[in-house]
C-alpha positions in Angstrom: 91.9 103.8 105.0 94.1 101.5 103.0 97.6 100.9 103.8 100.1 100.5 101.1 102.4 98.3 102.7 101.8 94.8 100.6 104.7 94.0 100.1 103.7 92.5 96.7 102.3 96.1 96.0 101.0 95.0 92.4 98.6 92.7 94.0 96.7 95.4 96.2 93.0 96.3 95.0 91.8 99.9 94.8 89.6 101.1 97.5 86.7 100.8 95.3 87.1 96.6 95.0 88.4 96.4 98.4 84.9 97.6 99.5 82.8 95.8 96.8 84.3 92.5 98.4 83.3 93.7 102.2 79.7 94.5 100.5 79.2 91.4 98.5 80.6 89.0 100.4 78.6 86.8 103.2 81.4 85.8 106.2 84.5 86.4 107.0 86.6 85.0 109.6 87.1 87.2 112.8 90.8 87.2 114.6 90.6 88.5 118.5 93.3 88.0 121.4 92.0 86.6 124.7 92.7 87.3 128.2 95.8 85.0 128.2 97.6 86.0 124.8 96.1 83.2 122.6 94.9 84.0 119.3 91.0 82.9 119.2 89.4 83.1 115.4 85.9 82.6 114.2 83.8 82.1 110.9 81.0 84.7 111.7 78.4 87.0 109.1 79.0 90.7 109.1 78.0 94.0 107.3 80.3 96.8 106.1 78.2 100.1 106.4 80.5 101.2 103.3 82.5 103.7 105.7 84.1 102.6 108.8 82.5 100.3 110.6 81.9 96.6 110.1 78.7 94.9 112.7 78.8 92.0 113.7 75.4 90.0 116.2 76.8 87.6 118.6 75.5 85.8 122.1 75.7 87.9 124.5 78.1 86.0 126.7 80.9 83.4 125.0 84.5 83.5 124.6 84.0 85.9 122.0 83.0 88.4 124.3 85.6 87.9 126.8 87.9 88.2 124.2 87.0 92.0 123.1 86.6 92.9 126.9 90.1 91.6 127.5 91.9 93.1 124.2 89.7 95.3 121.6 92.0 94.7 119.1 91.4 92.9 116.3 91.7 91.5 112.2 89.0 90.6 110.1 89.4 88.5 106.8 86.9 87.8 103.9 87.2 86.0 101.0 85.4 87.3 98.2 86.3 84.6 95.7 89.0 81.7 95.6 88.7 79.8 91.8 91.1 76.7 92.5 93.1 76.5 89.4 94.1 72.5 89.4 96.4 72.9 86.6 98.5 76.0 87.6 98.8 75.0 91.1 97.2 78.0 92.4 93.7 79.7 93.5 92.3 83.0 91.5 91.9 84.5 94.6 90.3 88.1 95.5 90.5 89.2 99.8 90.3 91.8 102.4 91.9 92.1 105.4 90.6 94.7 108.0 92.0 96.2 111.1 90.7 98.1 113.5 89.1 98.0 117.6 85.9 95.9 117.9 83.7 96.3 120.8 80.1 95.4 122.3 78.0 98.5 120.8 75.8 99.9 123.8 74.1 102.4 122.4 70.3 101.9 121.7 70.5 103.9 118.4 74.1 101.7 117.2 72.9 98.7 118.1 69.4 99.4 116.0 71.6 100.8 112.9 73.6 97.7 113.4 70.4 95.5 113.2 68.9 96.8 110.2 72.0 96.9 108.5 72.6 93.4 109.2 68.6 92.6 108.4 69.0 94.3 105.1 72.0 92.2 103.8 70.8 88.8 105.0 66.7 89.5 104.8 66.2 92.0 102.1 62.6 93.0 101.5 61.7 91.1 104.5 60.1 93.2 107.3 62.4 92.4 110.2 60.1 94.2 113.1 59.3 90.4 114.1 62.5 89.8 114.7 64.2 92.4 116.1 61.1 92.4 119.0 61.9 88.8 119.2 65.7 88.8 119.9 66.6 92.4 121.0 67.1 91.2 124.7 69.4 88.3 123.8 71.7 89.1 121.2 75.0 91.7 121.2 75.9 94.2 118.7 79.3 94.3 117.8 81.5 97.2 115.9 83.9 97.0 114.4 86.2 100.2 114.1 88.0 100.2 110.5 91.9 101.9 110.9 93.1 99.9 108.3 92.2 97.6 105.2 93.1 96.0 102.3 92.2 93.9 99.5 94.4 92.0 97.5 93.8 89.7 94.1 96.0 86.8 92.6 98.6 87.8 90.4 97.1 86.1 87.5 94.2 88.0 88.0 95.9 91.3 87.9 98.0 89.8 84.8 94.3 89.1 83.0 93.8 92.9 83.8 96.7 94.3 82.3 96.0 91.6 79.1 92.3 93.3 78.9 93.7 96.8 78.9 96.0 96.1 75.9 
């Protein structure tokens, strides 16, 4: 699943941080094509199942939508930590970038596993029964397929890394 063609290959995370960043982080930034060619991106809250899929919950009409039903193609970005680092002119920076086919999930039992998922990362320990009653009617399920990813770190960081291992 991750593709070894950074070009600054000494940067590139294992698969193992790559998909610690996609659990721990919070939002990411979803890149989507619309009917007409033009990029459309949004800041939007997700969960990685820790396989292949990332969900997403959206309106269930909006640009957003239009925009899978026109192209399923897609990027996703998160940014799992960005230290600015005033006096070396440069961020400590540690990021994913996914690709893959997004899509509105239709299927009662995916768009459930979607739900809880996404429940249990933003409401653990909270029984989201409530909720799900509450919204089920008005809310999409979106999946995102993973084909590719990969997660990159500053090069300072990977220098501190090799200074560690000495």
């Amino acid at each position: 699943m991750m593709e070894s063609r950074m070009r600054r290959f000494k940067q590139l995370l294992s698969e193992q941080a790559t998909k610690e960043i996609l659990n721990n982080a919070t939002n990411g930034v979803l890149s989507l094509v619309d009917s007409d060619g033009k990029p459309y991106c949004v800041p939007i809250s997700y969960v990685y199942d820790g396989n292949k899929c990332i969900y997403f919950h959206s309106a269930v009409k909006g640009h957003k939508i239009e925009c899978i039903e026109a192209n399923g193609r897609c990027a996703f970005c998160v940014v799992g930590q960005d230290l600015i680092m005033p006096n070396e002119f440069t961020s400590y920076f540690r990021s994913v970038i996914v690709n893959g086919t997004i899509q509105v999930v239709t299927a009662h039992e995916d768009i459930m596993k979607g739900i809880l998922l996404l429940c249990e990362k933003y409401s653990p320990g909270v029984d989201p029964t409530a909720e799900i009653s509450r919204c089920i009617g008005h809310v999409s399920v979106l999946r995102l397929d993973i084909d590719s990813m990969q997660g990159k770190e500053a090069i300072e960081l990977v220098r501190k890394h090799q200074e560690s291992e000495q």
